[in-house]
Every structure is written in C-alpha cells, then in structure tokens.
C-alpha positions in Angstrom: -52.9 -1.1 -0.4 -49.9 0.9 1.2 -51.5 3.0 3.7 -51.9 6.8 2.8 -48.9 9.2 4.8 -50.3 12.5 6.0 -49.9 15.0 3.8 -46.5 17.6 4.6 -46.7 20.8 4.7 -43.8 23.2 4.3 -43.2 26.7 4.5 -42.1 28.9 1.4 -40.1 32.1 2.7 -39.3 35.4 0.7 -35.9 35.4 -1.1 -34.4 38.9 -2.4 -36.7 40.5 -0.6 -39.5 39.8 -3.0 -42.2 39.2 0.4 -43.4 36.1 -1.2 -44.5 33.9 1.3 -46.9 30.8 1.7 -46.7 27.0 1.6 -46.5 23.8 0.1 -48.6 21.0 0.3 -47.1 17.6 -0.7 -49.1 14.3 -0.6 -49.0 10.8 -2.7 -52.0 11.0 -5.1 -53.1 7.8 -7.2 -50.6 8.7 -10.0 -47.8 10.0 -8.1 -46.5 13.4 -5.9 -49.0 15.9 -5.8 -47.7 19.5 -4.9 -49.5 22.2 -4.2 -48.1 25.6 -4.2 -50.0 28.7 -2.6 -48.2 31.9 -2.6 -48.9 35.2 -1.6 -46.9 38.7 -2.3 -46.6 37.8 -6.1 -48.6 40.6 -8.4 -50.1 39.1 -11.1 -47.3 36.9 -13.1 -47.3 33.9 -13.9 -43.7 32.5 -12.1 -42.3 29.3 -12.4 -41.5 26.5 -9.8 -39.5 23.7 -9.6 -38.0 21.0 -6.8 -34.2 21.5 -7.0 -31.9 18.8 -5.0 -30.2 20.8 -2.4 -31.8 23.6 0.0 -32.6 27.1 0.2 -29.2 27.7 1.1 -27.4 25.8 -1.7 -29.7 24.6 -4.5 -28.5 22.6 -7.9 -29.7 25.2 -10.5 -30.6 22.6 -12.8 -34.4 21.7 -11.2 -35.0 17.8 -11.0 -38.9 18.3 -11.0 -40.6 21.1 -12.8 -43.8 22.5 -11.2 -46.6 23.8 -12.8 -46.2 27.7 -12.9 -47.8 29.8 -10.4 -50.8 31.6 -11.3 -53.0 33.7 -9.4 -50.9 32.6 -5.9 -51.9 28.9 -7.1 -49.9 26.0 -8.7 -50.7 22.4 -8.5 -49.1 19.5 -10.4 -49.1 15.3 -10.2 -45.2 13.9 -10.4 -46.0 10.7 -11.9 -44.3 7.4 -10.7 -42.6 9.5 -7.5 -43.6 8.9 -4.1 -43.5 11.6 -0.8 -41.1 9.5 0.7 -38.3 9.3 -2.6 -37.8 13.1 -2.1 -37.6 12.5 1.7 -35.0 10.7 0.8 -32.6 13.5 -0.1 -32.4 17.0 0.1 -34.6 18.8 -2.2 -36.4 22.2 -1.9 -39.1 23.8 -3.5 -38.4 26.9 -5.5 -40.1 29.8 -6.9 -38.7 31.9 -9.6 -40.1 35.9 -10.4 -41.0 35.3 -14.3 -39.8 33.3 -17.1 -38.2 36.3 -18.1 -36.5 36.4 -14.8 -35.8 32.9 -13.8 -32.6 33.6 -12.2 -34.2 35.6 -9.2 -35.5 33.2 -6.9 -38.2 35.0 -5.2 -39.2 32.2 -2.4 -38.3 28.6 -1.5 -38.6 26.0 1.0 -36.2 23.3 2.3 -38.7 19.6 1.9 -37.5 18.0 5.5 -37.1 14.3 5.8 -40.2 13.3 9.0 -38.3 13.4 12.6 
C-alpha cells in the first residue's frame, strides 16, 4: 500500500475584513482528498467553499473543487479519485465565500503550499 503522508495543515486568513479565521486540514482518505474546514468569526450562515487554482492573491473565479458549505464553523468533504499530492502540484487555495447570496465576497482563504 502507498504509505499514508501526514496530514497538511493550512491557515485560512480574513478577507474584506470579515475576521474569519481558522484552518484547513487536508489528508488522503480511502476514497480520495479529505478537507476539513474549521472557521471561526462567521455568525450563523451557512457559506460556501471551494479550491480555486491560483492564490489568495489571484484566484480563477471559476472553483475547480467545490467544498461542502460551512456550517456551524465546520465543513468536511471527500474529493474522490484526487490525491494531496495532485493539488501540491499547482497552485490552488482554499476559499471561503460570505453566503450563497453573497458569493462574490470572499470572506477568508488560504494559499495550499507545495511541502519544502
């Protein structure tokens, strides 16, 4: 069997001054990617997230792998058939919108860093 990599862990920092912070978790499950979001500073809606190719700084819009949304500070979804070390690959950041109603303000994100 290939042998298990650590998971990564990467920070999510506020955008537009939203003060949502926290982290993702990313590790290869049985099925595929699993990410797990945990947020902070978000009231109580649920806002969606998605891996974008790009970074922070300059993201595609169009979002490559949708997350599950964040509910409660909490989101956690299985990519199937993709592996920790595909996204490594390229650049590709995690992103984290207000609502569904607002989708186009990004409220925090984090740049996924290929390992040193």
């Amino acid at each position: 069997p290939a042998a298990r990599k650590m998971p990564v862990q990467m920070r999510l920092v506020a955008q537009n001054s939203s003060g949502e912070t926290g982290t993702a978790t990313l590790f290869d499950g049985a099925k595929g990617l699993i990410v797990k979001l945990r947020l902070a500073g978000g009231g109580d809606v649920d806002q969606p997230a998605h891996i974008h190719k790009g970074t922070c700084e300059k993201l595609d819009p169009k979002p490559t792998y949708p997350l599950k949304f964040v509910h409660d500070g909490q989101s956690e979804t299985v990519i199937e058939g993709v592996t920790l070390a595909q996204l490594q690959k390229a650049p590709f950041a995690i992103n984290v919108h207000k609502s569904a109603k607002e989708a186009a303000i990004y409220v925090s994100c984090g740049n996924l860093a290929a390992p040193k």
